[in-house]
DOKOL-381695 format. One line per field, with one value per residue (C-alpha): chain; y negated, x, z negated. Coordinates in steps of 0.001 Angstrom, whole numbers, always signed. Each point is the difference from the previous one (the first is absolute). Last residue first. Layout:
N
chain <- (A/...)
north <- (Y/...)
east <- (X/...)
up <- (Z/...)
//
This chain:
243
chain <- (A/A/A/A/A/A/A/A/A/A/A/A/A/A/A/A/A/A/A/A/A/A/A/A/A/A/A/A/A/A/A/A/A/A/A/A/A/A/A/A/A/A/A/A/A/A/A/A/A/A/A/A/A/A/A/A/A/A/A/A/A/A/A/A/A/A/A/A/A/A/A/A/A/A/A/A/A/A/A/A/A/A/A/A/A/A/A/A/A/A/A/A/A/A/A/A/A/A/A/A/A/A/A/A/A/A/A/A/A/A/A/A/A/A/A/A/A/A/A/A/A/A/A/A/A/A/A/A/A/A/A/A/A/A/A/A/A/A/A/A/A/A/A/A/A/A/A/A/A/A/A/A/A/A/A/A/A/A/A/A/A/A/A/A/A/A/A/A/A/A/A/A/A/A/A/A/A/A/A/A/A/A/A/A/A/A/A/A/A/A/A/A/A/A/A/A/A/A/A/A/A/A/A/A/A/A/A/A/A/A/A/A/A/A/A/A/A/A/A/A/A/A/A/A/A/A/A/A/A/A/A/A/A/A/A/A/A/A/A/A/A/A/A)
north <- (-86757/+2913/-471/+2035/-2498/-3189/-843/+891/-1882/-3183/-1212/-3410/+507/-3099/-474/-2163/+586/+1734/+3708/+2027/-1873/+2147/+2961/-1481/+922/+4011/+1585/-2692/+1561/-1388/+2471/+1907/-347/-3444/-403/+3400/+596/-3720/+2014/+2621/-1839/-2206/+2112/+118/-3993/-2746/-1432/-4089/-1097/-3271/-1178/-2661/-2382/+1784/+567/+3743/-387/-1376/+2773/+2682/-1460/-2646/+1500/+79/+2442/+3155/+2463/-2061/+1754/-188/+4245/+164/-1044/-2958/-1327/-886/+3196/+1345/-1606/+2994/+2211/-2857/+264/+3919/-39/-1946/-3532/-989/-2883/-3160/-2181/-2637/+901/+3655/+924/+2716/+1847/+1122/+3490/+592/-2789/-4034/-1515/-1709/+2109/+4100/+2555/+2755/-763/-3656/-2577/-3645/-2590/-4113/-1811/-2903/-2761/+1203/-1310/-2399/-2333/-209/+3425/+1566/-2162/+1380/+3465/-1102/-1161/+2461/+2360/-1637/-296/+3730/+844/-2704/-725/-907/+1493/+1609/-3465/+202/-1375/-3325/-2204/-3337/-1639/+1298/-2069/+2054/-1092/+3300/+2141/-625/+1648/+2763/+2799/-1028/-2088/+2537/+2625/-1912/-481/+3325/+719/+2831/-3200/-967/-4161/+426/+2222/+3783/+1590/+772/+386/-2541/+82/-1212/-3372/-2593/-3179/-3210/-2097/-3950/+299/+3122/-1143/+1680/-1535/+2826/+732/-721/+687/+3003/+1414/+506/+1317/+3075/+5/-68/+2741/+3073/-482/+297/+3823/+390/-1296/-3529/-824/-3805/-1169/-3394/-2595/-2530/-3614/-571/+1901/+905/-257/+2513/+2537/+269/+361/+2741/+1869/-524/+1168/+3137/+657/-822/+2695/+2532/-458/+860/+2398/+2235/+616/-1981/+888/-2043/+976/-2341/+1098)
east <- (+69095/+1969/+3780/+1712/-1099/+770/+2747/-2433/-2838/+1873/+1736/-34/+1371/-417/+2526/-398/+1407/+2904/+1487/-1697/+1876/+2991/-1693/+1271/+3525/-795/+3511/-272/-3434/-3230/-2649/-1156/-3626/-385/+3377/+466/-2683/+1043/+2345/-1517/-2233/+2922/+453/-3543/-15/-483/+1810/-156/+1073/-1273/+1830/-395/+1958/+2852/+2583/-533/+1957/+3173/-263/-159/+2612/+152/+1706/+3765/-200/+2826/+264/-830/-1792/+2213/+441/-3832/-309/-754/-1520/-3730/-986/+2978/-2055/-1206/+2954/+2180/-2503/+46/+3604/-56/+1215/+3370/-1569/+1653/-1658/-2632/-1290/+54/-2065/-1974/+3001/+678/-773/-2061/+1271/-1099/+351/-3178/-2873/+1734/-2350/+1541/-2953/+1091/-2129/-1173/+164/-1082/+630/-2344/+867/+3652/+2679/+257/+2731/+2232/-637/+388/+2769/+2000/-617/+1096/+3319/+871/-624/+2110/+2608/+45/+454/+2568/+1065/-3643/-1637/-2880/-1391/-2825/-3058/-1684/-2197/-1233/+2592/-1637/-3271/-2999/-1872/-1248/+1568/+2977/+143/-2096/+1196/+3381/+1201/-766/+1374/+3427/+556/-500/+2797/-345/-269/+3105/+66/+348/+3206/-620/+2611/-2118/-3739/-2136/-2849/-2695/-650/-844/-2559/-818/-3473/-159/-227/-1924/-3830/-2657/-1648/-2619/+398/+4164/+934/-2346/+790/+3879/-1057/-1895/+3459/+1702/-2180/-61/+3637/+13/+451/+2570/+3040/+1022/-1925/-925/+97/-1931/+610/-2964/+449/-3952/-1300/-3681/+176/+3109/-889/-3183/+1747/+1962/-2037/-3004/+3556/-60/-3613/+861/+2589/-1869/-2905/+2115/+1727/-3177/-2931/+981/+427/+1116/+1270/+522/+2811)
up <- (-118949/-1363/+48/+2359/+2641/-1696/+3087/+2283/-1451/+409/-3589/-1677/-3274/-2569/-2840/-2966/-3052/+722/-1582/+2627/+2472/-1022/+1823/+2974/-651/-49/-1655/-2474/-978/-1282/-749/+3080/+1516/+1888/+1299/+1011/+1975/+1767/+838/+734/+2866/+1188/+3282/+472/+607/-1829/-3349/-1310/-3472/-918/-3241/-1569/-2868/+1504/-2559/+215/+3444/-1663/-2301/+3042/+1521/+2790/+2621/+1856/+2374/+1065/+2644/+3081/+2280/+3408/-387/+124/+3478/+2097/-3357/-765/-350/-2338/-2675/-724/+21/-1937/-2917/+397/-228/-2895/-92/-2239/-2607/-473/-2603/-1000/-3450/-1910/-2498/+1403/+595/+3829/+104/+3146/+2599/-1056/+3953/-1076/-1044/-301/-175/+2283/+2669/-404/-1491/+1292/-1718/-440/-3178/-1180/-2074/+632/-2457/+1252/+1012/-2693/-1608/+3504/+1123/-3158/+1047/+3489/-1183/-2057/+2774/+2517/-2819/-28/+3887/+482/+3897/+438/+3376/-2057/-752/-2282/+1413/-953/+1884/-1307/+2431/+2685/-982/+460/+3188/+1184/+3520/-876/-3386/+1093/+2251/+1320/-2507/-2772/+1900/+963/-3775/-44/+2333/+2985/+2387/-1648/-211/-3468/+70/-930/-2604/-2798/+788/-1369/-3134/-1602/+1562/-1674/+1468/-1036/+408/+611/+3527/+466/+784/+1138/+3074/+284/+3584/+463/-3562/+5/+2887/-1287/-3608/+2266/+1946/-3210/-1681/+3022/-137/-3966/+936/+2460/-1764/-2377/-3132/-1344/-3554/+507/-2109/-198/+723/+1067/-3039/+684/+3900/-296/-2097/+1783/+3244/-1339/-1261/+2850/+2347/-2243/+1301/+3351/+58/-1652/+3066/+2344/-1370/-583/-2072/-3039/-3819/-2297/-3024/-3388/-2208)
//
């Protein structure tokens, strides 16, 4: 695993957009595995300036999401498909028909996931996969516990999930409860990963990540077992690490 260190948000993000942008200008079609919440933010509007100031180019390249909330209709500002709209797909001139989120609004849970594990060999998978990582560990919507072997699949959110992602809900009681997510497998299929962590509030772990041996009961430590990982950290997020 190759770690990054960077003084600040600010200058993470625009180091994962150089990822990205290289991925892109060296393989035109590339599939993108793209993350939803607040941390890629920095990212897409970094990607955002650079296909309006540095003309780079999306119309050949593919995008797949991680993950959705079950329950949340498209058009649901709360919706991830929503998210990606909103803070990057149409604001670059990637094809929307190149863009693939699972649909949390199916009427069958379990084909859904079939589905998008299939999409994910047939479209990608990933030449490079974005994360982020929750305080609890989990990359995805993967909770502590879920088996490193499983693919696309249900999970139940844990209260700390729903806590803090409470922020962009009117309250925590309109938090969905469920997500369907790429598992942990599907995620290992990446050709790369770039996994992205800033703050004090990911400091342990990020701890964690770098120090234990890999655990089911810590998903991220499963990107142990890939071949080519880069960390991109700010130095509050590495702060009980020594610099």
């Amino acid at each position: 695993m190759r770690i990054i260190v960077m003084k600040d948000y600010n200058d993470l993000s625009k180091k994962a957009c150089e990822y990205i942008e290289g991925q892109v200008n060296s393989k035109p079609n590339s599939v993108l595995g793209l993350a939803t919440g607040g941390t890629p933010l920095g990212t897409y509007r970094e990607l955002i300036e650079g296909h309006k100031s540095r003309s780079v180019d999306y119309h050949q390249a593919y995008s797949l999401n991680l993950d959705e909330y079950v329950g949340l209709d498209k058009s649901d500002p709360q919706s991830y498909h929503f998210f990606m709209n909103n803070h990057l797909f149409n604001s670059i001139n990637i094809d929307p028909g190149h863009t693939f989120i699972p649909n949390g609004k199916t009427n069958d849970l379990t084909d859904e996931c079939e589905r998008y594990e299939r999409l994910i060999e047939e479209i990608g998978p990933p030449d490079l996969q974005l994360l982020g990582i929750g305080q609890n560990g989990h990359i995805g919507f993967n909770e502590p516990g879920t088996p490193f072997d499983r693919e696309t699949h249900i999970i139940d959110l844990a209260e700390s999930t729903r806590t803090a992602n409470a922020r962009f809900f009117s309250s925590i009681d309109d938090v969905p409860k469920q997500a369907i997510t790429m598992g942990i497998r599907s995620i290992l299929k990446s050709k790369k990963i770039v996994l992205l962590a800033s703050g004090e509030g990911k400091a342990e772990a990020i701890k964690c990540l770098l120090e234990d041996e890999p655990n089911e009961n810590f998903p991220a430590s499963a990107l142990k077992d890939h071949d080519d990982v880069t960390l991109i950290v700010d130095e509050q997020a590495y702060g009980k690490l020594e610099l």
